[in-house]
N, C-alpha and C positions, 0 to 999 in steps of 0.2 A: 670799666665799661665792658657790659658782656659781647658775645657776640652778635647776639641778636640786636642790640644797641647799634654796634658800628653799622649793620646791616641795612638799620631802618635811617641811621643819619644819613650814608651812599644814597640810600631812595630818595631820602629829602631832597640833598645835595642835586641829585639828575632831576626831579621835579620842580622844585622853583627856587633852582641856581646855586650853583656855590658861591657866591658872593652872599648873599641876603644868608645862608645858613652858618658861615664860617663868623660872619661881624655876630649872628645871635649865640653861637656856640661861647664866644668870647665875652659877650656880655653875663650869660650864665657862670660860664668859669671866675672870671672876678668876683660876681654875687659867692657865688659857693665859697671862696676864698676867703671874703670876708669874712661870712655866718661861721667858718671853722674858725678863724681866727680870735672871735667872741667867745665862741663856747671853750676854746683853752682858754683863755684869759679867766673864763670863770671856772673851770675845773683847777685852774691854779689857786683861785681864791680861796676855792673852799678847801684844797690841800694844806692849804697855809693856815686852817685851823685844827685840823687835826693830822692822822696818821695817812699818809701818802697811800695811793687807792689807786688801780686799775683805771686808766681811761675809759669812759661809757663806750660798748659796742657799737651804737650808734653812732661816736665820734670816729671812732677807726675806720667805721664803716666810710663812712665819709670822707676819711681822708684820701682812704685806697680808690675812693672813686675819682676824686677829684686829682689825683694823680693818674690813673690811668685816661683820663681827658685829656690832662696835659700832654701825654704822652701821646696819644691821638691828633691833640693838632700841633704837635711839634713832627710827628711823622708824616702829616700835610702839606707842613709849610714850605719842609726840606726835602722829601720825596713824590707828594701829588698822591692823588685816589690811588693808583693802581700799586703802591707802595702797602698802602693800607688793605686793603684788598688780599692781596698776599700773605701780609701780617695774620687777620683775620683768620683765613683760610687756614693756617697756622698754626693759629690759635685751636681753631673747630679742630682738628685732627689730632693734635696733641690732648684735648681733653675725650673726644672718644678712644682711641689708644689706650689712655688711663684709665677710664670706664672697662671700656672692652675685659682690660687684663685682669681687676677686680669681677667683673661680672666671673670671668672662663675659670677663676681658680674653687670657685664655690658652685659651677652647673657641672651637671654629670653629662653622657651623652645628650641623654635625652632630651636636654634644654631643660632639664628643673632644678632647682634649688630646695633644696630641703630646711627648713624655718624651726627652729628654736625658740622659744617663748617660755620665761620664768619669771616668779616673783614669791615672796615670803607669804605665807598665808595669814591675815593678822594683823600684817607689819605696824597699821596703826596704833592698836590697840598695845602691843607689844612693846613701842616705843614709849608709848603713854605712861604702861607699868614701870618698865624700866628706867625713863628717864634718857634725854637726850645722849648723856656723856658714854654710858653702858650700851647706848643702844647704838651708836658710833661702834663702837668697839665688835660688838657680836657683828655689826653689817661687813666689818672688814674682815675677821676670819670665814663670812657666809663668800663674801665674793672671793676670798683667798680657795677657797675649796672649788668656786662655782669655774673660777679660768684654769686650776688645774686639770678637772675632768673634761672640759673645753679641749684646752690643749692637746691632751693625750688623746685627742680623739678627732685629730687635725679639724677641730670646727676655728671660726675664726667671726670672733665678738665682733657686733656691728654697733652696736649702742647698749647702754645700759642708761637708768631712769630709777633713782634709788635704790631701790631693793629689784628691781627689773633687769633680765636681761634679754637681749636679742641676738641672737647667733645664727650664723647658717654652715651648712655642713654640704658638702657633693655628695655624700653618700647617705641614704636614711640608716641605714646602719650604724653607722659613725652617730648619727645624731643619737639615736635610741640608747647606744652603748654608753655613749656620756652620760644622757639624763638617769638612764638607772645607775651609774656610776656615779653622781649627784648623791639619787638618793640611798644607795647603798652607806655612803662615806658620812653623811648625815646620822643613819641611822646609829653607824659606830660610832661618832664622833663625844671625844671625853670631857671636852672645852667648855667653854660659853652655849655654842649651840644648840647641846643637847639637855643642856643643863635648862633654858630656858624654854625649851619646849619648840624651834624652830622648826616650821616643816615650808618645804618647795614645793609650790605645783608648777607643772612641765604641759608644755604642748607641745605638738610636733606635727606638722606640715609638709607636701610637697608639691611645685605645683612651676611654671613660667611667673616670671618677675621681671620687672623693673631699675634698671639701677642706676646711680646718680650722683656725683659726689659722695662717694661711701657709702651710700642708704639703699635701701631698698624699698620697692612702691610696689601698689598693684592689691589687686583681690583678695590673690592669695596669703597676701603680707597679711591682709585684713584677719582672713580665714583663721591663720596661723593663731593670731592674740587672741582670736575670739574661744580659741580650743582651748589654751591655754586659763584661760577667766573659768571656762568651764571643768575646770582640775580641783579636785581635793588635795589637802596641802597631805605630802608624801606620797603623791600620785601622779604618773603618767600616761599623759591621754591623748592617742593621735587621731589622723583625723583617717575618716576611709577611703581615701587615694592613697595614702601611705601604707594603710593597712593591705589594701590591696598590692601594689607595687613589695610587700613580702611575703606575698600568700604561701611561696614554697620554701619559706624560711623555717627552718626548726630552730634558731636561735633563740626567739621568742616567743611566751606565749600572751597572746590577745584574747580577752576575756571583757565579761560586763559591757557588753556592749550597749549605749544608748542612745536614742533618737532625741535629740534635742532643734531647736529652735537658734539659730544662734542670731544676732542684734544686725541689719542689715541685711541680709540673704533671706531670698523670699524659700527656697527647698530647704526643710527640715536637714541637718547634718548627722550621718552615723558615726558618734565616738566610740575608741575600745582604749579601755586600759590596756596595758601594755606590761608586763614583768617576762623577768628571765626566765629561761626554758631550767628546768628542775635538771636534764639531765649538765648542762653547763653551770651548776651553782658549783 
């Protein structure tokens, strides 16, 4: 049960009684109890004719809720609202805390977070040629290279999506340094990779965010992937808040710049390629 949950049963409960909402809370938890108790009986059946399987998400899901009820009007029965109340309360500060410390290690002063965005250029067509088993094989030294250059450049993976990733970094530096470090280690690389013609396009983003359960949300999240779509594979392309926020950088140099359209956003966007400054090669 979230916390918004418990919040809106307490309103019930002071609106029309705890009595009429505890007898219906009860008749729900036994219904749920049952319908769980059905659906294992039939994930047993069909285990029992073949190779044992992960329980449906949706059952887990279910389970974990229906035990956190439990647990809700067993903290009722024996401590009363304001037991629950506190719990709650608890509960809410312990998961922003969490949030909190995930958001502060990936914002710079400023309050932004700097967005990461990749993906194989191809990949369909790629797999196609090569065949599932091979194309397994090339994805996992692509992401073996793609968390090393991560790493080394204290960004920290937020999700990946097949051949996709999403990273964010505190510093736009850090992030830029990675992706060209991506695509430098590509370019040498003697393996499968280059063997089969692999290329990454890179976006790169900065901007205020959102965060959630590990994820991140908001415009800017948007902005980020939509830069990244607009990349040539062996190319990195940020967006122009980033570009600006290194205007007095000589580490890099920004070039090719183009005014695009990107899917959702009614102002036209300034992208620049991005490569390293010639006197740091």
């Amino acid at each position: 049960m979230t916390v918004l949950a418990v919040l809106l049963a307490l309103f019930a409960a002071t609106t029309v009684g705890f009595g009429a909402w505890a007898i219906a809370v009860t008749v729900k938890l036994r219904r749920a109890r049952r319908m769980i108790a059905t659906l294992e009986e039939r994930q047993l059946a069909a285990g029992s004719a073949g190779p044992m399987r992960r329980p449906p998400r949706a059952l887990v899901r279910a389970k974990t809720a229906v035990k956190a009820l439990s647990e809700t009007a067993d903290l009722l029965r024996t401590h009363g609202v304001q037991a629950l109340v506190a719990s709650s309360i608890e509960e809410l500060t312990e998961w922003l805390r969490e949030d909190g410390a995930a958001v502060q290690r990936a914002t710079a002063p400023d309050g932004t977070v700097t967005m990461f965005f990749s993906d194989i250029e191809g990949s369909t067509q790629l797999n196609v040629s090569l065949g599932d088993r091979a194309f397994v094989k090339v994805l996992a030294r692509h992401d073996e290279l793609m968390r090393s250059a991560i790493e080394a450049h204290q960004g920290e993976v937020v999700k990946t999506q097949g051949d996709g990733f999403m990273v964010v970094f505190r510093w736009p530096t850090d992030a830029i340094r990675a992706a060209l470090e991506v695509q430098e280690r590509l370019a040498a690389e003697r393996g499968k990779l280059r063997t089969h013609g692999v290329k990454v396009r890179i976006g790169v983003h900065r901007g205020a965010v959102v965060a959630r359960d590990g994820d991140y949300f908001g415009s800017n999240v948007a902005l980020a992937a939509r830069v990244a779509a607009e990349a040539h594979g062996g190319e990195v392309l940020v967006s122009n808040d980033l570009r600006e926020a290194l205007i007095d950088s000589t580490e890099f140099v920004f070039d090719d710049v183009r005014e695009v359209e990107l899917k959702g956003f009614a102002v036209p966007e300034l992208l620049w390629r991005v490569a390293p400054s010639p006197d740091d090669r």
